[in-house]
N, C-alpha and C positions, 0 to 999 in steps of 0.2 A: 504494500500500500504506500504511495506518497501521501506528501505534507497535504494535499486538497483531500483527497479519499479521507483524510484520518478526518480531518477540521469538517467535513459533510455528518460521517457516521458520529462524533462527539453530539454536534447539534443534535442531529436526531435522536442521538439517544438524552439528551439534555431533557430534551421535549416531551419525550415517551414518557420518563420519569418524571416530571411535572418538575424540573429543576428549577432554580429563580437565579433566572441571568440578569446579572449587575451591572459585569459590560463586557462585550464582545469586540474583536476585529476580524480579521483574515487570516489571522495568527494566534489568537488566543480566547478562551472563556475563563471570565472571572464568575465564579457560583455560587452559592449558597443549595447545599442540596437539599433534595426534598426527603423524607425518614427513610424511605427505599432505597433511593441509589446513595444513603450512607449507611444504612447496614450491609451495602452488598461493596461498600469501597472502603470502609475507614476503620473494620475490622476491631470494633468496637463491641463486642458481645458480652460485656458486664453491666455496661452502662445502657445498653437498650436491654438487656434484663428485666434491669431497675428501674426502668420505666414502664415494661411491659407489667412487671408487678405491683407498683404503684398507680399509675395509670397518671404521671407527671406528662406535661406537654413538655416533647421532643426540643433539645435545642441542635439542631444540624451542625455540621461545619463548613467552612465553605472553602473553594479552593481555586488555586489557579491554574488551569487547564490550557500549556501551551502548545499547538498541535505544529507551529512551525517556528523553530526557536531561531535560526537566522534572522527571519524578517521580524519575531517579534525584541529581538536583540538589538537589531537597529534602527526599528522604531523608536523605544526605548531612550537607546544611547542618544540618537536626534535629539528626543523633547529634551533628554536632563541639557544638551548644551546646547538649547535656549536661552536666552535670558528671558528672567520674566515680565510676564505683561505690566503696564501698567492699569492703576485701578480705575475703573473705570467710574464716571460719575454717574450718580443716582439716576434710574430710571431712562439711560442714555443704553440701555438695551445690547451694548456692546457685547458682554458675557453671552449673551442667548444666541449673538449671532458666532461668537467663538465656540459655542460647545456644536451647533448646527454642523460648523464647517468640520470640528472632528468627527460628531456622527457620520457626517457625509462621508470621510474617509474612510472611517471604521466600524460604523453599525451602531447598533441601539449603546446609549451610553445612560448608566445610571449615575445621578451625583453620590450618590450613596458610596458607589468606590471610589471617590476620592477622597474620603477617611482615611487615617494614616494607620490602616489595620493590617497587620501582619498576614497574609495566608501563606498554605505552604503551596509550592510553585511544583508543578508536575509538567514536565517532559515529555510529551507524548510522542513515540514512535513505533518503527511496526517493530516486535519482541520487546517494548517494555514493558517493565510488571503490571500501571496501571492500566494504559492500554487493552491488557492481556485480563484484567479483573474485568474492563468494559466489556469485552468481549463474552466474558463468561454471563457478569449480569445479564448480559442482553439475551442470552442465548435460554438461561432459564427465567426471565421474563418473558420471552417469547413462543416458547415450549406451545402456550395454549393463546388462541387469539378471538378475539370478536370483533369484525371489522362490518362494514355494508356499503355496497357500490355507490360511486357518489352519482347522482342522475346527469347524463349528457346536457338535457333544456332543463330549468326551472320551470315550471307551470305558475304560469299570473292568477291563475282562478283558486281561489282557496278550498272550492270545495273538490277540485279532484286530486284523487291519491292514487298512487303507482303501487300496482303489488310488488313486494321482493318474497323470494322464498328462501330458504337456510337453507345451505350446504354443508356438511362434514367435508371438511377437507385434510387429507392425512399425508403424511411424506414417511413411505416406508422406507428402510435399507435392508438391504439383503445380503449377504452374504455367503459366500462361496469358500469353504474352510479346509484346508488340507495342511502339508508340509508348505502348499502356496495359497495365495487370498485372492480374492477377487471381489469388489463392491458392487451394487445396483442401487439406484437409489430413483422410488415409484412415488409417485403424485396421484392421488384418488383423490375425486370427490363425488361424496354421494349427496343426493338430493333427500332430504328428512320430507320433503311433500311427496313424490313419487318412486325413491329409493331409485331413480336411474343412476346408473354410475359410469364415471369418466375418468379415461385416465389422463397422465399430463395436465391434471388443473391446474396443478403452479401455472404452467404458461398463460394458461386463461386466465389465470388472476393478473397477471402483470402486464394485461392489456387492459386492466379498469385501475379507473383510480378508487383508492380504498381510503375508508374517514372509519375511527373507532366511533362517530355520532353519528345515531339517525337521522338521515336527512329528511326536510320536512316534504312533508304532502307525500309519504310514503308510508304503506302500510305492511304489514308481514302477515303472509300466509299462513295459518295451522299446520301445521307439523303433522303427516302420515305414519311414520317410525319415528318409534326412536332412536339416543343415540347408540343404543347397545346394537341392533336391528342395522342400524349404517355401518357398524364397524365391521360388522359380520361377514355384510355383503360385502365389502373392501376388501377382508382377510380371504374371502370365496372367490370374489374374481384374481386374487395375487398368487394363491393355489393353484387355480388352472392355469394362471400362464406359466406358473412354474415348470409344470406337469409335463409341458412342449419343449423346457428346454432338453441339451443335450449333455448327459451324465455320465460319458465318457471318461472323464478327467477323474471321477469315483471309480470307476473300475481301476486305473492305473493305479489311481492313491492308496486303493486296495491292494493291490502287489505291492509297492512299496512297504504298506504299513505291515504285512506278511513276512517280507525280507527282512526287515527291521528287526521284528520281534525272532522268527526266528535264527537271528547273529545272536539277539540277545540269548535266548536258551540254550545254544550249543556253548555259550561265555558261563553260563550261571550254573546249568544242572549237574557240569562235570563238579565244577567247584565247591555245590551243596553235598555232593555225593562224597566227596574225600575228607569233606572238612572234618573239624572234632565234634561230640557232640553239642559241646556249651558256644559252638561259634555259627552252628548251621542256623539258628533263629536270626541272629544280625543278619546272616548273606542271606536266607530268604525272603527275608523286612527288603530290603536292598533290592533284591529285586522285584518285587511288585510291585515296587516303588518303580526302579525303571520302564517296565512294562507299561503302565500308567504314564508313564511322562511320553513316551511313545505314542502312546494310543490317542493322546489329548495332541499328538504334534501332526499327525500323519492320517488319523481315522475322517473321511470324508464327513463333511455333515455340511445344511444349508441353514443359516441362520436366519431370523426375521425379527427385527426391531422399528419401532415407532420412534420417529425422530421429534417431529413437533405435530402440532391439530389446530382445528380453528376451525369457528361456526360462521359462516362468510353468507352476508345476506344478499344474494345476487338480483335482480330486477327478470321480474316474468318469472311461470311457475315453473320452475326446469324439471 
């Protein structure tokens, strides 16, 4: 990821979490988080204990999030060797059109962070740790989602309403396990009004623009299944296509994991058989222990896990 990719995803996830941005540029966020993204960054698990137990209002902390340290280095360095303004006279409006002209440069500007408040300054790049914590929040905040298409026209009449219906939509991975790996990764969505199901939704999805709000003059359709009923069908239709591929690469894995084990027993049974008696319990511990680490290395099998989901309210009954 470069310095823009990072300074995009920070925002976004600033936003996601309800963070309170003080002040922004092109180069950096200054924050004040909201209670979520500081128990999931600030690693504070005594202190939101004690609030959870208490039931004390939260005091966050806030931080300085720079996603491009160059540019926001010699920003920086520029303003300190200014000299400073002078003051300006009452009501002569000077100040309002100075902070305008920095906004204009650098984004929304809160007076509030010009307080001479200490925060700690993070560095953000692709392998840094906070970085790497953002990534993680985001990834188990995102796990489960509720989103609804945002409508192409507005309608001027207030009394008509657009149906939307609920989708399940699911991103399976699969995997393919042997001495070697191989990943799949399936997009389903089913329709909770008519239980049709479709594969490759992601792509569908990232042709609509998607709002976590109900947009107005839209209603939602009753729900035919449920969610247990949607997942079903998804696990049903990923089964048969399973079923079509070609499991070839199991039968080899199979001679290998055969050759494996038996090197190991022409290694082990002579050596159990000579040994003494108070030593043969260690070498046959020893070995099903090998056998085992074998069989978990080389025994074919197809895995199937659920990555993320989300109840996605699409427009029209699907």
């Amino acid at each position: 990821m470069n310095e823009r990719q990072i300074h995009k995803f920070v925002g976004r996830y600033l936003e996601a979490t309800d963070c309170q941005i003080i002040e922004k540029s092109p180069a950096h966020y200054h924050v004040k988080l909201s209670p979520r993204a500081d128990r999931d960054l600030t690693n504070r698990p005594f202190y939101w204990s004690f609030v959870d137990r208490t039931g004390a209002d939260p005091e966050t902390m806030s931080m300085l999030l720079v996603t491009d340290k160059a540019k926001y280095d010699d920003a920086a360095a520029a303003k300190a060797a200014q000299p400073p303004a002078p003051a300006a006279a009452p009501g002569s409006g000077s100040g309002n059109s100075a902070d305008a002209a920095f906004g204009r440069s650098f984004g929304y500007l809160n007076n509030a962070a010009n307080l001479n408040v200490r925060v700690p300054r993070e560095d953000l790049h692709y392998g840094s740790r906070r970085l790497e914590q953002l990534f993680q929040s985001a990834k188990i905040g995102g796990n489960y989602l509720c989103l609804f298409q945002e409508p192409e026209k507005r309608t001027s009449h207030p009394l008509h309403s657009t149906a939307y219906s609920a989708w399940l939509g699911v991103n399976m991975k699969v995997e393919f396990l042997c001495d070697m790996k191989r990943e799949e990764i399936h997009s389903f969505g089913i329709s909770l009004a008519t239980g049709q199901c479709l594969e490759q939704f992601s792509d569908r999805l990232l042709q609509q623009r998607m709002t976590p709000k109900l947009p107005p003059n839209v209603h939602t359709a009753k729900n035919a299944i449920t969610l247990n009923k949607a997942a079903s069908i998804a696990e049903g239709t990923l089964e048969r296509k399973l079923r079509t591929y070609d499991y070839s690469w199991a039968d080899a894995a199979s001679k290998r994991l055969d050759e494996e084990l038996s090197t190991v027993r022409h290694y082990y049974e002579p050596l159990i058989e000579g040994a003494e008696e108070e030593n043969r319990a260690p070498i046959a511990e020893q070995y099903e222990r090998r056998q085992e680490e074998i069989r978990w290395q080389y025994e074919p099998r197809v895995s199937v896990s659920a990555i993320n989901c989300g109840i996605f309210y699409l427009q029209g009954i699907g």
